[in-house]
N, C-alpha and C positions, 0 to 999 in steps of 0.2 A: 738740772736734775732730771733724770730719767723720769719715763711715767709709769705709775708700780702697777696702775692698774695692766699696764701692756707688758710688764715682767713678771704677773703673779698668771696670766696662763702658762698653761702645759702646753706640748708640742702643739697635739690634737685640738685643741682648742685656739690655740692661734692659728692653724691650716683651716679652721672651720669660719673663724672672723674673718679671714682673707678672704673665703670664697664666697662669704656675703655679701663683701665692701664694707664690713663694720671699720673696718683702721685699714691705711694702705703698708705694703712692705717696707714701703721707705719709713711711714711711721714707725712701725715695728721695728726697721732696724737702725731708726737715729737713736730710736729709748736704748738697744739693747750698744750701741757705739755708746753711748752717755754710762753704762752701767758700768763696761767695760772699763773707763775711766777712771770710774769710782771703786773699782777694788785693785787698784792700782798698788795697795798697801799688802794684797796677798800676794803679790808677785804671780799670779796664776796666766798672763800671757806673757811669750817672748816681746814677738811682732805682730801687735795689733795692726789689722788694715782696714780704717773706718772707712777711707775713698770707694778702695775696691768693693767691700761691703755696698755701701750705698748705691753705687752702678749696677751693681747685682740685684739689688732691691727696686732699681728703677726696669732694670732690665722685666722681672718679677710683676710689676706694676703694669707692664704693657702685655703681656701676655695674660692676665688677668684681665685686662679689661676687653681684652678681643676674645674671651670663655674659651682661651686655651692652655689654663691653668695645667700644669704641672704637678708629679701628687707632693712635693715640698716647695711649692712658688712661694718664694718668700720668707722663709725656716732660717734665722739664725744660728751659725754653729761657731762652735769653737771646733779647730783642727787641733790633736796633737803633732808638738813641731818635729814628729817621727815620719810623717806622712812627707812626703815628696810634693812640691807645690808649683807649680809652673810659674817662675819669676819672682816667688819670694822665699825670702830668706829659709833657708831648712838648716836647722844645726843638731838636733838630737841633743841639746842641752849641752854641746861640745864643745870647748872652746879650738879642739882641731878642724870644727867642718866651717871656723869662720868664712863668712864673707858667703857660701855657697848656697847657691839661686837656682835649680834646679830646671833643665829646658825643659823638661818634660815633666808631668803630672800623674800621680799615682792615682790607680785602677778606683780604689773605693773612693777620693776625693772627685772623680773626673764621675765616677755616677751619682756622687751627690750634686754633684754642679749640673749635672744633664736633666735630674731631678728638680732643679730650680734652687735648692739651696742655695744661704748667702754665707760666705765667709767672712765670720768678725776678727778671724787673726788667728796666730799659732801659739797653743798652749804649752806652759812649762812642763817640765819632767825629768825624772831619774836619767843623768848622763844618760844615752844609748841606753833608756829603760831598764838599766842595770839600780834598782833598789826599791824599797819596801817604803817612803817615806818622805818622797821627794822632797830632799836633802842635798843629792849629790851634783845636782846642776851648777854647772860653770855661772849661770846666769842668778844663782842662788835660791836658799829654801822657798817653799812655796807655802803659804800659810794655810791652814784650815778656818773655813769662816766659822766655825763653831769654837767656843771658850767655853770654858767649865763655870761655872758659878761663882763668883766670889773672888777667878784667878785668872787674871789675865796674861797667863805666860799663852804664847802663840804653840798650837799645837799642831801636828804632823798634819798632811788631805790622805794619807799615805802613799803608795806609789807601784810603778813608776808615772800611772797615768795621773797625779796628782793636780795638775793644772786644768786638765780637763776637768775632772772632779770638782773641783773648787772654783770653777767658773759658773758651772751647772748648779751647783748647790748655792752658790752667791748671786742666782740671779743673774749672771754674767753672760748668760749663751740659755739657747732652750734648750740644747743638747749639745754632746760633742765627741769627737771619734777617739778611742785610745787601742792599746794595745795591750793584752794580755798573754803574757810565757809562763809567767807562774800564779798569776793572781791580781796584777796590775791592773785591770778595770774593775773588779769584783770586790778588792779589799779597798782600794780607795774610794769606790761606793758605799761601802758597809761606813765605812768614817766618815763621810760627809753627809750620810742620811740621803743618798738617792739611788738612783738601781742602773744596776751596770751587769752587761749580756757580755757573755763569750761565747761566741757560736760553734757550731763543728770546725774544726780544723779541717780546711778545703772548702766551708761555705762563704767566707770574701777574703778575696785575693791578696795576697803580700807583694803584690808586682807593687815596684815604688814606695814602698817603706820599708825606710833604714833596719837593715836585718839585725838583731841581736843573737835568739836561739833560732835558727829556720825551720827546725823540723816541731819547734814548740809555740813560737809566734801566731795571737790569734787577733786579727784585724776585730775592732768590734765598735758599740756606742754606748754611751754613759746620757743617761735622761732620768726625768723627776719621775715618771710611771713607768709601768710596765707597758702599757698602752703605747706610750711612746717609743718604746723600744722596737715593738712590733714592727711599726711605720719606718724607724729606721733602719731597720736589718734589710728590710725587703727592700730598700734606696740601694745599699751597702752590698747587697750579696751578688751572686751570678760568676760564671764559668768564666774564665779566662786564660784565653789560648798563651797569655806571656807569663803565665804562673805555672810551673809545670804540677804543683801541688795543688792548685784549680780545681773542686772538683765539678764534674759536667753535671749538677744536678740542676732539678727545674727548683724554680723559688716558689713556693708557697706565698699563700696571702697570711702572712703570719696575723696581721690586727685580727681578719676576721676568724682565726681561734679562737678568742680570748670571749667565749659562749659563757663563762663563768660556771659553768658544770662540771665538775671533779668525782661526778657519784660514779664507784666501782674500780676508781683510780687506787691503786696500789703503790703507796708510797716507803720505801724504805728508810729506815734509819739504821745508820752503820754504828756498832756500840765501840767501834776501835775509833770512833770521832770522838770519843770523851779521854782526853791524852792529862796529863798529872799538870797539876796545877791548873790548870780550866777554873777561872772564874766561876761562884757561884752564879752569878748571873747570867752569862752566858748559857751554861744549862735549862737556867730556867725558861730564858726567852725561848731555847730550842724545842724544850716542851711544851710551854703554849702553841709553838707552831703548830707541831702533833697536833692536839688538839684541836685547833682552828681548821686545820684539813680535814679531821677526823669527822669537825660536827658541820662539814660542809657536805659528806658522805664519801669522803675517803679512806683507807683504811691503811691504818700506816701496820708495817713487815718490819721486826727487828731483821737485822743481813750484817751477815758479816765482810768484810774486805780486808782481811789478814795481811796483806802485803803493804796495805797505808803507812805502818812505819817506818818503812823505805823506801818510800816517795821522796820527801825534802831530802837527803843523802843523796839517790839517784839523781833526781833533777840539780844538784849540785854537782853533781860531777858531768853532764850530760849537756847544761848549759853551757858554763863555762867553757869546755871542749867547745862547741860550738861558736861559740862567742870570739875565742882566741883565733878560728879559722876567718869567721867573717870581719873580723878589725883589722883583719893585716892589710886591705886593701889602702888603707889611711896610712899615705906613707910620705905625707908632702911632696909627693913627685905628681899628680894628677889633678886634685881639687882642695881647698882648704888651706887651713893654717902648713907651712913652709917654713923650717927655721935652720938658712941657711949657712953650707958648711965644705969643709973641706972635701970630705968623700963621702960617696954614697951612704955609707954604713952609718957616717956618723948624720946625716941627713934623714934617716932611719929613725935612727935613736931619739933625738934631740929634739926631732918633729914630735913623736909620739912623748916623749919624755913631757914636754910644755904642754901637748896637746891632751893629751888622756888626765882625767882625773884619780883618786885616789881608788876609788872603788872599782873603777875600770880597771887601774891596771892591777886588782887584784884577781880581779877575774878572768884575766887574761894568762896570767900570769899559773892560776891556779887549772887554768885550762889548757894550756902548755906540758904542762906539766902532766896531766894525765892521759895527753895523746901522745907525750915520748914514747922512745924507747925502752921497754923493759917495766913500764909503767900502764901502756896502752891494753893488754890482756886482764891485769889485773884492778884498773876500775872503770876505761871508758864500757869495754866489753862487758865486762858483769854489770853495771848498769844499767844497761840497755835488755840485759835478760833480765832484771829486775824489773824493768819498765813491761817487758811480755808479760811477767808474772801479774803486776800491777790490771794491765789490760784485761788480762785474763780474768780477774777478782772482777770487772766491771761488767762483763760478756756476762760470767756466771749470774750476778746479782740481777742482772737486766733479766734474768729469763723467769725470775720470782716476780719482781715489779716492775713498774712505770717509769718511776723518777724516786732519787735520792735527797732527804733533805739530811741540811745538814748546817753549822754554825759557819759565819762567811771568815772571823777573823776570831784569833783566842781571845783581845780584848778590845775595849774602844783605841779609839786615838789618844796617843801619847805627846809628852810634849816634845818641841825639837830640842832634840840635843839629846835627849831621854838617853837613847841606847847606842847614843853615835859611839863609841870605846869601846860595842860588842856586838861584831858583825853576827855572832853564832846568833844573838836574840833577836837581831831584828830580820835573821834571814828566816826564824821561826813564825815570824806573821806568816808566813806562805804554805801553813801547814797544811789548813782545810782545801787550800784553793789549786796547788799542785798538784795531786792525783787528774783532776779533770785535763792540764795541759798532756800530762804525761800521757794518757788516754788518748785526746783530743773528741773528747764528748764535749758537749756544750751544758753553761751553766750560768746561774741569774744569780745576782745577789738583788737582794730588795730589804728594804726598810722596815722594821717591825717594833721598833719601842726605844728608848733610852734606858743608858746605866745608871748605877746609882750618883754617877758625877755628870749627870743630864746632856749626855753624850750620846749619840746616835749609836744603835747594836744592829746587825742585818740578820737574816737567814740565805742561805745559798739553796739551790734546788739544781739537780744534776740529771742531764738526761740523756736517753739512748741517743746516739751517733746521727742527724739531722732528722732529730725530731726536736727543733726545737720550738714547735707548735706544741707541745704535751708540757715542755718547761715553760713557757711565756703560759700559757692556760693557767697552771697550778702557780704560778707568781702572781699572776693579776688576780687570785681568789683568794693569796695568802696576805698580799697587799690591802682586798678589800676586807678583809678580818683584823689587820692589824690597826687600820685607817691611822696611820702615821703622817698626822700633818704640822709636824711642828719644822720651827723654821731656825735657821742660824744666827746666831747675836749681830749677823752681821748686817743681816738683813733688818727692815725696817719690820717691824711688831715681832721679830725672834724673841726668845728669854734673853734675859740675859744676868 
């Protein structure tokens, strides 16, 4: 059995034990290999690597004792298996990228390993982060450590980053890196009750991770605080000359924002975020947010963003375009599943036909489709001015306020299975959290209460273009008002 005592710290507090000598890394991370173990039942890692871990951790241990600690010597994480891994297994949840070991190491893993970080293994996820619920993995659904009262059907972590999610929240990792295009770190936080960063688009690098949307893909970290997030952004972030979307800014000390002072902060609420059918709960939780900023001495701005309705549309059509260009590399002729054949074409086909799952090739399919001929004017292209207009609505509002809050997901976590027979609904979880990709502002979800089926609800906070020292500020005050500390059935003293 793991030790709970060394799985109930936060990041910050295990970086702070280590540099005492209160517990060594390797202790740290034999507990968190033994955790790992134990949620074996949520399916929430591909390829666990306890060995590599542990040398990591030894590695961690010598440097620590010669006081040349690193600012994450010794930080277990979970990797999502989107991230490119030098020597172990990378598959995007694909049963096409079998067998595929990658010689080289992506940008934001390689500065957390520089950083000292250990890796406990590769996290499950939405095929090629294509879904809301992770569901769609060749490797199969990924559980949510939270159950409803009374009902044990297994419920969604949501997606695509849902293994990360659900490692993080199960005790399973202190943190761990996902990817956000539509909402995929921020909605699977809001369902697992922990808090997940999207940072500026161009603040950490997409070099070495499996592309989905490019111009919409946002490298980011899923942790228990806001505090911890801080510490991982500033591991994660910085310029990179192989990213041509890199952008060359200097990284702030994100931790040391988080002053807890919000007095004269102007916080917006957008009233086109209250969409038909919106849980009554949900509401409510969003106005006690108000409030809790309000009586911390902020002052929340009704604003409007009239274009938000045409966000989920755009980004449906603007993904998958996208999505269709970057999959065609998968063609059993270079790396991966191979399903050999007479000619070329049908070598094509028959690769991708075994290898794509179902949700992939509809998005492939539906992205094809609107970069044809005769097709491409009328929805890639409008779109994309739809997406200026979007940007536009965000420029304008920023010159009223600070930062936008708003609901992270319309409701809790659903069971599996719920809406598998209607992609339209469960492509509607991404309603709140798509404008920010389409933008590429940065944006926090964070934990603020349970529903009425004692379910985890978040709030989202959205902010001006790499200021995300003003959004981790106004999370870690909204965190510390909400003091959301309950825990998952899964976990040892959760409800259950």
């Amino acid at each position: 059995m793991s030790d709970p005592s060394l799985l109930a710290l936060t990041l910050a507090e295990a970086r702070d034990g280590l540099a005492r000598r209160s517990f060594s890394a390797r202790e740290l991370t034999a507990a968190y290999n033994g955790a790992v173990s134990e949620i074996e039942p949520l399916n929430a890692y591909i390829t666990p690597t306890p060995e590599q871990a542990l040398a990591m951790a030894d590695a961690a241990d010598q440097r620590l004792a010669r006081g040349e600690a690193l600012p994450l010597d010794g930080i277990p994480l979970a990797v999502k298996d989107l991230y490119c891994t030098k020597g172990v297994l990378t598959t995007a949840a694909s049963h096409i990228l079998d067998g595929f070991r990658p010689t080289y190491e992506s940008t934001v893993t390689d500065k957390l390993w520089q950083s000292g970080a250990v890796m406990l293994g590769k996290a499950n996820l939405d095929e090629f982060a294509m879904g809301s619920s992770n569901t769609t993995s060749w490797y199969g659904p990924v559980e949510n450590p939270w159950r409803r009262p009374g009902d044990n059907r297994p419920l969604v972590p949501g997606g695509s980053s849902g293994g990360s999610a659900a490692a993080v929240a199960a005790r399973a990792a202190l943190a761990a890196t996902g990817t956000d295009t539509g909402g995929s770190i921020r909605q699977p936080a809001s369902f697992c009750g922990i808090v997940g960063l999207k940072p500026t688009y161009g603040r950490c690098s997409r070099w070495g991770v499996v592309a989905y949307a490019s111009s919409l893909d946002h490298p980011g970290p899923l942790t228990r605080t806001v505090r911890d997030a801080a510490i991982m952004l500033k591991a994660m972030s910085g310029h990179d000359p192989k990213d041509s979307t890199s952008a060359p800014v200097a990284v702030p000390d994100f931790e040391a924002a988080l002053t807890g002072d919000i007095r004269g902060l102007r916080i917006g609420v957008p009233k086109e975020y209250r969409v038909d059918g919106m849980p009554a709960e949900i509401e409510e939780v969003w106005q006690q947010g108000v409030e809790w900023l309000r009586a911390a001495g902020a002052e929340p701005v009704e604003i409007g963003l009239p274009m938000t309705k045409y966000a989920l549309p755009a980004y449906y059509i603007i993904a998958p375009a996208e999505a269709s260009s970057n999959l065609a590399r998968y063609d059993g002729v270079r790396f991966g599943l191979r399903v050999e054949s007479e000619t070329l074409d049908d070598l094509y086909e028959l690769t991708r036909a075994a290898g794509f799952g179902a949700e992939v090739r509809r998005r492939v399919l539906i992205g094809t489709y609107v970069l044809s001929a005769g097709y491409y004017d009328a929805y890639y292209l409008k779109a994309q001015r739809v997406r200026t207009l979007i940007t536009r609505d965000f420029v304008t509002a920023f010159e009223r306020v600070d930062c936008i809050l708003t609901p992270t997901a319309p409701s809790a976590a659903f069971a599996i299975g719920e809406k598998a027979e209607d992609p339209i609904a469960m492509y509607l979880n991404d309603v709140f959290t798509v404008p920010a990709n389409l933008t590429g502002v940065p944006a926090i979800a964070v934990p603020v209460g349970l529903s009425g089926d004692a379910l985890p609800l978040g709030l989202q906070i959205i902010g001006r273009a790499f200021d995300e020292e003003t959004v981790l500020r106004v999370g870690d005050v909204l965190e510390s008002a909400a003091q959301f500390r309950c825990l998952p059935s899964f976990v040892a003293g959760g409800p259950r």
